[in-house]
N, CA, C and O atoms as CSV, one atom per row, in Angstrom:
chain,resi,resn,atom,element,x,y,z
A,1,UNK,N,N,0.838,-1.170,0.000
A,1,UNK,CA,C,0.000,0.000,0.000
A,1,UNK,C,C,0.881,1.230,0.000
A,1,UNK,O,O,1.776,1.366,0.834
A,2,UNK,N,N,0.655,2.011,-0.821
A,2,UNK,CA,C,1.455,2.946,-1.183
A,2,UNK,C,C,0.932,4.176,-0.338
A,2,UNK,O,O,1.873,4.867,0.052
A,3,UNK,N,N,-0.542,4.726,0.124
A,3,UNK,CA,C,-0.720,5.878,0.700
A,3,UNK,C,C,-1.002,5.379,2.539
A,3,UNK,O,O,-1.635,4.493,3.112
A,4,UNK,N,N,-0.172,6.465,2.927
A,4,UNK,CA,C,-0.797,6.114,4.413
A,4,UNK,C,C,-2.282,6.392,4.908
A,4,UNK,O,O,-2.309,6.878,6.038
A,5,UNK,N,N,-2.845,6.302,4.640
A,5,UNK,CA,C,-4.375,6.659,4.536
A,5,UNK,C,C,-5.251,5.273,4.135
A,5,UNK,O,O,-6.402,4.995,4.469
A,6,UNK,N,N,-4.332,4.517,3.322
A,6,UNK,CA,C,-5.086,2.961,3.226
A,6,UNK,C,C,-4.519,2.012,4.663
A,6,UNK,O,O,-3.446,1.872,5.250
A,7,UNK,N,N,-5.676,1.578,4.782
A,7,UNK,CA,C,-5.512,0.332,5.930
A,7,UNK,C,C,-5.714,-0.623,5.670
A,7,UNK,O,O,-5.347,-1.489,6.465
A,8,UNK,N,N,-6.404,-1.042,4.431
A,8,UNK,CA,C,-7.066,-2.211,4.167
A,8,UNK,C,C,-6.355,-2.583,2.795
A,8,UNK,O,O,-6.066,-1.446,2.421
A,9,UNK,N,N,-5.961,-3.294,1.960
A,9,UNK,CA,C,-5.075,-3.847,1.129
A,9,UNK,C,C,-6.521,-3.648,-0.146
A,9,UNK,O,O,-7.743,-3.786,-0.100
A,10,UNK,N,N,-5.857,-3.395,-0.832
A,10,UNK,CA,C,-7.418,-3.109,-2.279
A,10,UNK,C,C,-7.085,-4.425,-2.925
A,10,UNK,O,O,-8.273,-4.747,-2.960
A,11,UNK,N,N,-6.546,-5.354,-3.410
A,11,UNK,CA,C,-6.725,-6.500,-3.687
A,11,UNK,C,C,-7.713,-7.814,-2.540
A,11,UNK,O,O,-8.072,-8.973,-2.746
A,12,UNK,N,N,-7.827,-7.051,-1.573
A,12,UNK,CA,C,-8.562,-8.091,-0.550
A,12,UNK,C,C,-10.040,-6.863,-0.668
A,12,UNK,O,O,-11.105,-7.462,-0.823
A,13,UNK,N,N,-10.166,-5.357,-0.612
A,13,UNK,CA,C,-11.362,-4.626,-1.005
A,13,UNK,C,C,-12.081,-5.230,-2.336
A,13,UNK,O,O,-13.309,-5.240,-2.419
A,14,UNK,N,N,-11.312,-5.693,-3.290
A,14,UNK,CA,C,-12.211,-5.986,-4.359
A,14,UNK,C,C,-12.141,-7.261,-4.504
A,14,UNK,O,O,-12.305,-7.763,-5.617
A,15,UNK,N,N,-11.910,-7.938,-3.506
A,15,UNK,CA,C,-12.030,-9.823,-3.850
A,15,UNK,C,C,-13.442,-10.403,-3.733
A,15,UNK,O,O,-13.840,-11.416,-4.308
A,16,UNK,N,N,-14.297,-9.446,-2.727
A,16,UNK,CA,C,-15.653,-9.479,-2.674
A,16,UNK,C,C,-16.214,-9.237,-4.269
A,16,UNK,O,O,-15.856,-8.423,-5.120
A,17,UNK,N,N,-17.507,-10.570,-4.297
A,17,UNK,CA,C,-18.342,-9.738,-5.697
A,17,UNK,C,C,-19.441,-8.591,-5.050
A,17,UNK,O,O,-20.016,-7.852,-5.849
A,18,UNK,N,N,-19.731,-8.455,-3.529
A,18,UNK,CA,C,-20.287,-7.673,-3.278
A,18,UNK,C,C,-19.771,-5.762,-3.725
A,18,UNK,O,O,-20.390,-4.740,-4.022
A,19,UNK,N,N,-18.244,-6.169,-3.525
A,19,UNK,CA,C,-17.482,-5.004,-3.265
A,19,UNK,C,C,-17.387,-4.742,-4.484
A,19,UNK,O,O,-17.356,-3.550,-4.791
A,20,UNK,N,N,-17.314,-5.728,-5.507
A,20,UNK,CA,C,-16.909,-5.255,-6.938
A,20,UNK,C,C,-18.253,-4.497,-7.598
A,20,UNK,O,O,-18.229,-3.688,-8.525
A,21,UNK,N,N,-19.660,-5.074,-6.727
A,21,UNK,CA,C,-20.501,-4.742,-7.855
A,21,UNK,C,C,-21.187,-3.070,-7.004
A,21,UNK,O,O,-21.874,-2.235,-7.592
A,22,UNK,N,N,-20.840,-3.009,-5.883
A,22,UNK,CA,C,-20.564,-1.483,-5.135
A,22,UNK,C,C,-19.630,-0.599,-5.738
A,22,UNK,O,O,-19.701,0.576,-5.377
A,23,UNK,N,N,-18.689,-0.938,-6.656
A,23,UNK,CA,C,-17.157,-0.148,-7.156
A,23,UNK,C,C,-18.597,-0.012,-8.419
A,23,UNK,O,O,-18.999,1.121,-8.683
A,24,UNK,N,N,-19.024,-0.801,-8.859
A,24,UNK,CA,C,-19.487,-0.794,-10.355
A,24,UNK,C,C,-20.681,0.337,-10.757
A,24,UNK,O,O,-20.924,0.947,-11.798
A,25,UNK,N,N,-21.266,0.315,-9.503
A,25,UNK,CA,C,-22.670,1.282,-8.989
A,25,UNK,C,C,-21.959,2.284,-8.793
A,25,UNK,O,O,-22.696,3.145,-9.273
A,26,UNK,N,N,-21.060,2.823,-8.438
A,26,UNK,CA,C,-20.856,4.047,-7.730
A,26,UNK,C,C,-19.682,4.799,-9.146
A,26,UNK,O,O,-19.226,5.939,-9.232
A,27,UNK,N,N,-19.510,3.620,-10.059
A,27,UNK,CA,C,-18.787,4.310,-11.603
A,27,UNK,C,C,-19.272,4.542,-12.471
A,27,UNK,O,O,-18.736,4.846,-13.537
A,28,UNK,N,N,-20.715,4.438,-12.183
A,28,UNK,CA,C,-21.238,4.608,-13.084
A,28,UNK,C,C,-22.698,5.879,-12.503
A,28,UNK,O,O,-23.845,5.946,-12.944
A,29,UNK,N,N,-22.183,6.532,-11.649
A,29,UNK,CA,C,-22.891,7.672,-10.738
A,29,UNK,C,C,-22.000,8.682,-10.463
A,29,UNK,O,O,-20.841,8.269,-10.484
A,30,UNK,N,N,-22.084,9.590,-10.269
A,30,UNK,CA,C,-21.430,10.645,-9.492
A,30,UNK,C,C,-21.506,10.242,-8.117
A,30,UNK,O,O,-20.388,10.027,-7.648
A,31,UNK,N,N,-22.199,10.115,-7.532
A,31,UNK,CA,C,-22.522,9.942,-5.980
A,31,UNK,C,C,-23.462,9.256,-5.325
A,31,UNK,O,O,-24.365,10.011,-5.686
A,32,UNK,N,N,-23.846,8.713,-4.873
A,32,UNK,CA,C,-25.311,7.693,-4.411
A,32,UNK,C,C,-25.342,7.191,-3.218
A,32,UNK,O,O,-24.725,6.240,-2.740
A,33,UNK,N,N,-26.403,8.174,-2.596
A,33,UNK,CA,C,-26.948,8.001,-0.983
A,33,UNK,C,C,-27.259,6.260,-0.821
A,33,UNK,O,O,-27.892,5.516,-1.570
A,34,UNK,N,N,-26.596,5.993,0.366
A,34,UNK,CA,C,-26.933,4.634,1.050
A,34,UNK,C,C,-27.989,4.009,0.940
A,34,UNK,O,O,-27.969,2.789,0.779
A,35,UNK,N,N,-28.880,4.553,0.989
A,35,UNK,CA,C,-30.482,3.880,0.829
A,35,UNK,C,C,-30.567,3.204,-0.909
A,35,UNK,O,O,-31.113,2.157,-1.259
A,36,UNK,N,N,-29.813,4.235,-1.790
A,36,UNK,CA,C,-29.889,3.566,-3.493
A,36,UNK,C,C,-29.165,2.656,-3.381
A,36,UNK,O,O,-29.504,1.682,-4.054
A,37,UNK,N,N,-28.348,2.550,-2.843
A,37,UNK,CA,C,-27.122,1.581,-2.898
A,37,UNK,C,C,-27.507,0.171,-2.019
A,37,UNK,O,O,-27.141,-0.835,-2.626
A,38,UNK,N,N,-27.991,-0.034,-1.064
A,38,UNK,CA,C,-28.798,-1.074,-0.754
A,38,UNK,C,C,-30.005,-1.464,-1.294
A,38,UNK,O,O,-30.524,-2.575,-1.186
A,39,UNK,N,N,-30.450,-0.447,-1.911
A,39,UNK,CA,C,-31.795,-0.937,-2.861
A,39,UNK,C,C,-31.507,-2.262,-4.199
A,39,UNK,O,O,-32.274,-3.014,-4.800
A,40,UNK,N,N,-30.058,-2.048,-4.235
A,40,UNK,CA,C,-29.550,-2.977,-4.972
A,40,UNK,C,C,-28.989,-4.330,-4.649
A,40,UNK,O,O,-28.411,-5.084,-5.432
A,41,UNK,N,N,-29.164,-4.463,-3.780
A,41,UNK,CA,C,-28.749,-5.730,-3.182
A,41,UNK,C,C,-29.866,-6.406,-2.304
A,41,UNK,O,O,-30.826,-5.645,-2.186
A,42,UNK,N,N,-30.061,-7.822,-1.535
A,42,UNK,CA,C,-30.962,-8.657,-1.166
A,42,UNK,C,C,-29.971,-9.004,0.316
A,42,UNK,O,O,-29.551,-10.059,0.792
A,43,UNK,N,N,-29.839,-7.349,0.797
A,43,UNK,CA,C,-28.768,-7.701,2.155
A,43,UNK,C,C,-29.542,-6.209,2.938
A,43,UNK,O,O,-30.207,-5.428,2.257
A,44,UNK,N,N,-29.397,-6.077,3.908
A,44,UNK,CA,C,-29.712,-4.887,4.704
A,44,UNK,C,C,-28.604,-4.079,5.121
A,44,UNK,O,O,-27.438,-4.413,5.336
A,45,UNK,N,N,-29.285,-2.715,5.216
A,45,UNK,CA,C,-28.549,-1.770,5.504
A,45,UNK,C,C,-27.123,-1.814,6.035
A,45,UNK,O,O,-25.997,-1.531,5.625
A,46,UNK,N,N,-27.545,-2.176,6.857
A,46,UNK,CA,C,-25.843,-2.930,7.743
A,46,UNK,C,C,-25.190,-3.146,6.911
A,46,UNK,O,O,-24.279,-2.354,6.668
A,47,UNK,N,N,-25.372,-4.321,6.107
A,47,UNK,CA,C,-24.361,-5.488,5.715
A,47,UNK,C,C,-23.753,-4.163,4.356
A,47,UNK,O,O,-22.625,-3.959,3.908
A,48,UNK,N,N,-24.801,-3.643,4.119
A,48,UNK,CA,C,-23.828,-2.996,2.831
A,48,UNK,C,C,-22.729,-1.835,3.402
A,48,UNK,O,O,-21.711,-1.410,2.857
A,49,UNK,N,N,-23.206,-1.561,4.442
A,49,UNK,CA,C,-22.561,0.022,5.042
A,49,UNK,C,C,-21.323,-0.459,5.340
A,49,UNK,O,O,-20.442,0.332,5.003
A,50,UNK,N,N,-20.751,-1.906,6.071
A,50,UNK,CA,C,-19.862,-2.578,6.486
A,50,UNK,C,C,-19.063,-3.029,5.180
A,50,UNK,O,O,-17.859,-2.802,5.304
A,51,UNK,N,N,-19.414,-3.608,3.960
A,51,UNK,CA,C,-18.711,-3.437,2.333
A,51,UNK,C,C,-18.188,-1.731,2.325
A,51,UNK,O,O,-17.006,-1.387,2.356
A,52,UNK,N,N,-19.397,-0.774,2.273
A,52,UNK,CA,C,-18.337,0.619,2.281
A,52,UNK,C,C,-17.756,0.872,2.833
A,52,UNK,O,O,-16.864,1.640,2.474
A,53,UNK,N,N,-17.854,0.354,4.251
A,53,UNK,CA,C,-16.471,0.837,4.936
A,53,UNK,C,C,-15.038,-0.086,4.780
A,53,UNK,O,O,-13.894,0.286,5.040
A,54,UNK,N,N,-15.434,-1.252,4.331
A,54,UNK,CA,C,-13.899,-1.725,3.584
A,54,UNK,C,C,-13.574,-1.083,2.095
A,54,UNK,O,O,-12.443,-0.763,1.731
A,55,UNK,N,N,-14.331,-1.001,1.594
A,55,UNK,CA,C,-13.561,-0.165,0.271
A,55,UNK,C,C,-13.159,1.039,0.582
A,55,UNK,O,O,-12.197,1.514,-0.022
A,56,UNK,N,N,-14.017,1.988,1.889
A,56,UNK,CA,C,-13.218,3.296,2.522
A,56,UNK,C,C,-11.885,3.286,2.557
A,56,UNK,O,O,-11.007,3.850,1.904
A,57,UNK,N,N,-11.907,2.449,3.550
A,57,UNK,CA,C,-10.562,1.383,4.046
A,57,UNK,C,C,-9.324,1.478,3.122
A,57,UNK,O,O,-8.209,1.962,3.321
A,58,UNK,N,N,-9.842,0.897,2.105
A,58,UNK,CA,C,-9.183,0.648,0.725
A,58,UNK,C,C,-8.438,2.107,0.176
A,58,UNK,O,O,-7.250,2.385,0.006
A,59,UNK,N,N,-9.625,2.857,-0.009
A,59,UNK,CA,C,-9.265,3.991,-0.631
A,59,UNK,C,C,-10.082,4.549,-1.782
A,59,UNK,O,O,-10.031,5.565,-2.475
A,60,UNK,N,N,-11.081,3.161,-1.682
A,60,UNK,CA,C,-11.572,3.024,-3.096
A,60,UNK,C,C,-13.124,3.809,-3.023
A,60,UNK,O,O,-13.897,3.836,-3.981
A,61,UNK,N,N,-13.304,4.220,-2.144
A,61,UNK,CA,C,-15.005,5.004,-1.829
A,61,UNK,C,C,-14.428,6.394,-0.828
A,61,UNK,O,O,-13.478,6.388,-0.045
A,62,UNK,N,N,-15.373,7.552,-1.173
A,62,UNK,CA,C,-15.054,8.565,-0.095
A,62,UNK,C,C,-16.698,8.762,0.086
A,62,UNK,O,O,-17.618,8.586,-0.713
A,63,UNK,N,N,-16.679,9.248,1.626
A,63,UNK,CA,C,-18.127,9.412,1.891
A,63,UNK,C,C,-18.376,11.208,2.005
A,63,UNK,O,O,-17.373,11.920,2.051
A,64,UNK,N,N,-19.310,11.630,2.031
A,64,UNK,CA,C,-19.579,12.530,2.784
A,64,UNK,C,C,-21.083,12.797,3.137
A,64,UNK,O,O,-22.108,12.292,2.679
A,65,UNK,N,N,-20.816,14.095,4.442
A,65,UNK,CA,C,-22.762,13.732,5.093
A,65,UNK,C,C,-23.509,14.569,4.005
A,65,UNK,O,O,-22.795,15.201,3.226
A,66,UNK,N,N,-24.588,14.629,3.892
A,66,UNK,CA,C,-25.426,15.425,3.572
A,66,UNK,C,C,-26.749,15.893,4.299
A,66,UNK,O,O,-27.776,15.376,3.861
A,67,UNK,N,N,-26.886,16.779,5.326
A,67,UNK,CA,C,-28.128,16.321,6.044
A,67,UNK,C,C,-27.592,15.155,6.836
A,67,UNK,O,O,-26.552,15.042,7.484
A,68,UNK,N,N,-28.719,14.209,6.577
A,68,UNK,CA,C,-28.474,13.282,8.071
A,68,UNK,C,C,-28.786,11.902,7.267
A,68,UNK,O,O,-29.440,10.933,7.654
A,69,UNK,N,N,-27.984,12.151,5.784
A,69,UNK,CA,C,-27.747,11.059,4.419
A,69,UNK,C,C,-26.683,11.104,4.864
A,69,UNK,O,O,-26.240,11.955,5.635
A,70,UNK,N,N,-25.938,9.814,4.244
A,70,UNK,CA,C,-24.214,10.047,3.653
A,70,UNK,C,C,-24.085,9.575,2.145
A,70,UNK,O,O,-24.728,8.570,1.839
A,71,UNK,N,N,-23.474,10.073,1.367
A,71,UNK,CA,C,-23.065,9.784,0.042
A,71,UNK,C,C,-21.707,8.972,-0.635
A,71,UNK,O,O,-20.660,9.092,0.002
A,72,UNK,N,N,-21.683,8.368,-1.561
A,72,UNK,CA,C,-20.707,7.835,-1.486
A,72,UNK,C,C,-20.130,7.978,-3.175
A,72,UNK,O,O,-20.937,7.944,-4.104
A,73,UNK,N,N,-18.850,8.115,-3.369
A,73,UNK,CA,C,-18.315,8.120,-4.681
A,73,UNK,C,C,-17.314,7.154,-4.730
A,73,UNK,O,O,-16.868,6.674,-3.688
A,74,UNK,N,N,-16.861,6.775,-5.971
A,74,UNK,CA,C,-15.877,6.086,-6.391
A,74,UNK,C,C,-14.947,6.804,-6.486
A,74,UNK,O,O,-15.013,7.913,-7.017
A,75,UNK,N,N,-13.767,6.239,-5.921
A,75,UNK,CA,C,-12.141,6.987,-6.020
A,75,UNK,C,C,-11.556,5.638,-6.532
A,75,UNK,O,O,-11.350,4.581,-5.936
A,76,UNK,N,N,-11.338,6.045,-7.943
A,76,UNK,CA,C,-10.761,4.523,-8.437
A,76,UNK,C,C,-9.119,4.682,-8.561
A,76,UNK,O,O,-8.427,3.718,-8.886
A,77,UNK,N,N,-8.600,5.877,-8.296
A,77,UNK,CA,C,-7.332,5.780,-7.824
A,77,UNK,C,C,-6.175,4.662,-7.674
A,77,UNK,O,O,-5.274,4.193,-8.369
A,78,UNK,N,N,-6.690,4.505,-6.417
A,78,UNK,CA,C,-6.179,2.922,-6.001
A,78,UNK,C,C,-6.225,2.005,-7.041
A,78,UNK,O,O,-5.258,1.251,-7.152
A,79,UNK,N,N,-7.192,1.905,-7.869
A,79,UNK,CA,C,-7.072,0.616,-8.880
A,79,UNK,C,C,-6.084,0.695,-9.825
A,79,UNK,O,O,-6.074,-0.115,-10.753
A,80,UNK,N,N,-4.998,1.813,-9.697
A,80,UNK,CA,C,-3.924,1.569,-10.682
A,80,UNK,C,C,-3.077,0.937,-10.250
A,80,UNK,O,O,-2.193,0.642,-11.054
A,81,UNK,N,N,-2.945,0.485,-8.971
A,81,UNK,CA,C,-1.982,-0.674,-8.742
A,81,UNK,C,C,-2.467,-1.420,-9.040
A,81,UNK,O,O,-1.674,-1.904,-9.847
A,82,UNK,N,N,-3.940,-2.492,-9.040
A,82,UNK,CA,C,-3.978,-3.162,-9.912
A,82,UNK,C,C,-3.840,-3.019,-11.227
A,82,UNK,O,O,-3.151,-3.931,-11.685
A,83,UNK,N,N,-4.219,-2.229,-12.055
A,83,UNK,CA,C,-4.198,-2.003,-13.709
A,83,UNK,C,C,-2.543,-2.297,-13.729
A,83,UNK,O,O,-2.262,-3.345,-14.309
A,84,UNK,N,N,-1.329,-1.497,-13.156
A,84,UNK,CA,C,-0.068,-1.618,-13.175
A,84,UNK,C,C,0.426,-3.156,-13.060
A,84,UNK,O,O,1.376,-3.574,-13.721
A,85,UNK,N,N,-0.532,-4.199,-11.885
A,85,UNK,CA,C,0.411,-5.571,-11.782
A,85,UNK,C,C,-0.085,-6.002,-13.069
A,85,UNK,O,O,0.624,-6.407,-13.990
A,86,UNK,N,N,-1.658,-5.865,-13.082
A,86,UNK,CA,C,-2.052,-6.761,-14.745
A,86,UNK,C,C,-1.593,-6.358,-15.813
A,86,UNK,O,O,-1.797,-7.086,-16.784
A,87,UNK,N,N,-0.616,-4.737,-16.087
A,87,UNK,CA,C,-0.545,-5.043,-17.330
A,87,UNK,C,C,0.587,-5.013,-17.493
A,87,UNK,O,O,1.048,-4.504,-18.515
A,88,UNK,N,N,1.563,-5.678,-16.305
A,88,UNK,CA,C,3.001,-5.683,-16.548
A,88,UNK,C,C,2.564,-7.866,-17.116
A,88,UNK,O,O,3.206,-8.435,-17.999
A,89,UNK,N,N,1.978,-8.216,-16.706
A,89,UNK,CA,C,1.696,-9.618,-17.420
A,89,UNK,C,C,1.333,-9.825,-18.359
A,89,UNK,O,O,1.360,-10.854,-19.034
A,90,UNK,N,N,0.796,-8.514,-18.593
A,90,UNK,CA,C,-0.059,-8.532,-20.086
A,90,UNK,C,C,0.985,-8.426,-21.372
A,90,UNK,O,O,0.873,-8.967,-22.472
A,91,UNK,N,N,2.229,-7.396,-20.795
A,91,UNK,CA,C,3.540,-7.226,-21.610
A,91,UNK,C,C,3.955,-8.451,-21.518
A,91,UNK,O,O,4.042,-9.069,-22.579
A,92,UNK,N,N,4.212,-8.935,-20.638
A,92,UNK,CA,C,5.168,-10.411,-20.633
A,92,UNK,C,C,4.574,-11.363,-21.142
A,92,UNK,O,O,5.290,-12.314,-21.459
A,93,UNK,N,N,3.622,-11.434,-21.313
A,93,UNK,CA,C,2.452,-12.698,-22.002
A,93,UNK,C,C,3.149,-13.377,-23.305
A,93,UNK,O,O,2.518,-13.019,-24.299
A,94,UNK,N,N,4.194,-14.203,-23.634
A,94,UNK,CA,C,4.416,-14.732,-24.892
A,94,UNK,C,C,4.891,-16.048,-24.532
A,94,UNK,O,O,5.205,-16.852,-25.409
C-alpha cells in the first residue's frame, strides 16, 4: 500500500463480488446516498454500510454527510496498482 491513509489492502477490497458490484454502482454515478445503494442488493442496511467501509478502508469510496444522508463516490485511484500488476503480465504474455 502505497498511501498512508489505506488500511485495508485493495486487492482483498475488491475480492468481494459484493465489493466489486458497489465499485461498479458508484462508476457509473457521481454519488449515491446509502439507501440507493442497498436498494440494490438482497442484504440490509448494515451489511452494505460494512462493504463501504472496507472499500473506505481501501481507498476506493469517499463518503460525505449530507443532512443526516451520507453519500458515497468512487475513487478509483487505487485501482492503478492493480491495472499496473495486470498489465506488466499482459507485456510479458508470450
Amino acid at each position: 500500500m502505497n498511501d498512508k491513509n489505506q488500511e485495508r489492502d485493495v486487492y482483498v477490497a475488491i475480492a468481494d463480488p459484493t465489493r466489486r458490484k458497489l465499485l461498479r454502482l458508484l462508476a457509473d454515478a457521481e454519488e449515491l446516498p446509502l439507501h440507493e445503494l442497498t436498494a440494490q442488493f438482497q442484504m440490509g442496511r448494515t451489511a452494505v454500510s460494512k462493504h463501504l467501509t472496507i472499500l473506505k478502508e481501501a481507498g476506493l469510496v469517499a463518503d460525505r454527510k449530507v443532512g443526516r444522508e451520507t453519500r458515497y463516490r468512487l475513487n478509483a485511484a487505487p485501482l492503478r496498482e492493480i491495472e499496473d500488476w495486470v498489465s506488466f503480465y499482459r507485456r510479458n504474455k508470450k
